[in-house]
C-alpha positions in Angstrom: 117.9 295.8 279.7 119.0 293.0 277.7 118.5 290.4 280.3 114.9 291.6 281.5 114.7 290.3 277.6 115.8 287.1 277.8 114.1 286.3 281.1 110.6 288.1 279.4 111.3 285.4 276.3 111.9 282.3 278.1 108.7 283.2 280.3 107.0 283.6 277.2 108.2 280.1 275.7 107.5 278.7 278.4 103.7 279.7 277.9 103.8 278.9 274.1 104.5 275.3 275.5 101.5 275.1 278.0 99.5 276.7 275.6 100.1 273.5 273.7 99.5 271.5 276.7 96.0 273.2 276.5 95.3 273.4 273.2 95.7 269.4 273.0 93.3 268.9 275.6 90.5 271.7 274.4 90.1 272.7 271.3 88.6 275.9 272.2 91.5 277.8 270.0 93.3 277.3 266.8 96.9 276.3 268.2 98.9 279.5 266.9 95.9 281.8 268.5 96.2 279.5 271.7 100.5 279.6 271.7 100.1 283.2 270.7 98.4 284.6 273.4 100.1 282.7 275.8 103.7 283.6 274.8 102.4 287.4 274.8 100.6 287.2 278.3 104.1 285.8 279.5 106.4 288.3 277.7 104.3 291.3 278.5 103.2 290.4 281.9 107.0 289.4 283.2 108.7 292.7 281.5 106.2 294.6 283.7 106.8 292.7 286.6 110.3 292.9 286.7 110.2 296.6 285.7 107.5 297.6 288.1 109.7 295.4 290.8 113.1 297.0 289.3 112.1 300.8 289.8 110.7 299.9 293.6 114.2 298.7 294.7 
C-alpha cells in the first residue's frame, strides 16, 4: 500500500509543478487553487488507476 502512496504523491507533485507552468502563462486561477487541483487530479486519479489496474491482475 505504501508504495501506491508514494507513486500517487510524486504523480501529484508532479502536477503541482505544471500547474505552475500554467498558472504563469494564464492567470485564469489563483496559483494555490491552480497547484491544488492539479496535485489532487494526480493523486486521486493515479491511486485509482493503479488500484483499478492492481485488482484486474
Amino acid at each position: 500500500m505504501s508504495a501506491i502512496l508514494i507513486t500517487s504523491v510524486v504523480t501529484g507533485l508532479f502536477c503541482a509543478g505544471f500547474a505552475v507552468v500554467v498558472d504563469v502563462v494564464t492567470d485564469a486561477l489563483a496559483m494555490w487553487m491552480a497547484i491544488a487541483l492539479a496535485f489532487a487530479s494526480g493523486f486521486l486519479g493515479s491511486l485509482f488507476a493503479q488500484l483499478v489496474l492492481k485488482r484486474k491482475t
